[in-house]
N, C-alpha and C positions, 0 to 999 in steps of 0.2 A: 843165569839163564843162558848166557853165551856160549859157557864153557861147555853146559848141556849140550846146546844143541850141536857144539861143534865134535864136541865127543860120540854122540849119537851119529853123524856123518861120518864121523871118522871110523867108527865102526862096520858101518856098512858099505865102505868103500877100500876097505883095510887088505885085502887080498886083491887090489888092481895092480896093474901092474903100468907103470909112469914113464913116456907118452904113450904106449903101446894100445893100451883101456882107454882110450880119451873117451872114445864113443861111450862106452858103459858108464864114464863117469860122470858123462852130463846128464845122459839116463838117470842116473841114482840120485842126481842132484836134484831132478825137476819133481822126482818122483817121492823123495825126502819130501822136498821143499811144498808138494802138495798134500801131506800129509799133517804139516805144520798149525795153528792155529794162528790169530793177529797178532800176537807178540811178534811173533819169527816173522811175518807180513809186514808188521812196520820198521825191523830190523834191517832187512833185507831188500827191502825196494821202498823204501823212503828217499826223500829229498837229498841231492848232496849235501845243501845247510841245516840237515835235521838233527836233533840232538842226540839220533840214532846213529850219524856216522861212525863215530869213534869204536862202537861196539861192534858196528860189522867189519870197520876193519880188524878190529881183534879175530873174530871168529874166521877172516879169509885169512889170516896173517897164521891163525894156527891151523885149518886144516892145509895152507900150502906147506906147513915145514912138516906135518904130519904124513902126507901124502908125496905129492909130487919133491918136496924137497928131501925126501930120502931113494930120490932115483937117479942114480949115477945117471943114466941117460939126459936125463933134465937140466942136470946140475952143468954137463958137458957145454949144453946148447947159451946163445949167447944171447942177453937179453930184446938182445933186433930180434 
């Protein structure tokens, strides 16, 4: 389900451009994420000691290197 849904994001976000689209990408994020059913609801905004964390770090871990981690721009900038 993770990989879904992270793939599904990443689709739809796939022609932004990193930081430049920041706005559109929270857009498309709120707008995904409202689309979503309670799966992706308890993934996504569960407790930090849920036994959902681990998955949604997966799913941020993969659309950041799918997205923003392929922007030289990004990659420049310094974790502060």
């Amino acid at each position: 389900m993770q990989a879904q849904y992270a793939k599904e994001f990443i689709e739809e976000v796939k022609d932004y451009r990193y930081p430049d689209d920041l706005d559109k990408e929270i857009a498309a994020f709120f707008e995904f994420s409202a689309k979503q059913g309670e799966a992706y609801d308890r993934i996504t905004v569960s407790a930090g000691d849920s036994s959902y964390t681990g998955i949604r770090r997966e799913m941020i871990n993969e659309v950041m290197h799918k997205t923003w981690g392929q922007s030289p721009s990004f990659n420049l900038m310094s974790d502060w």
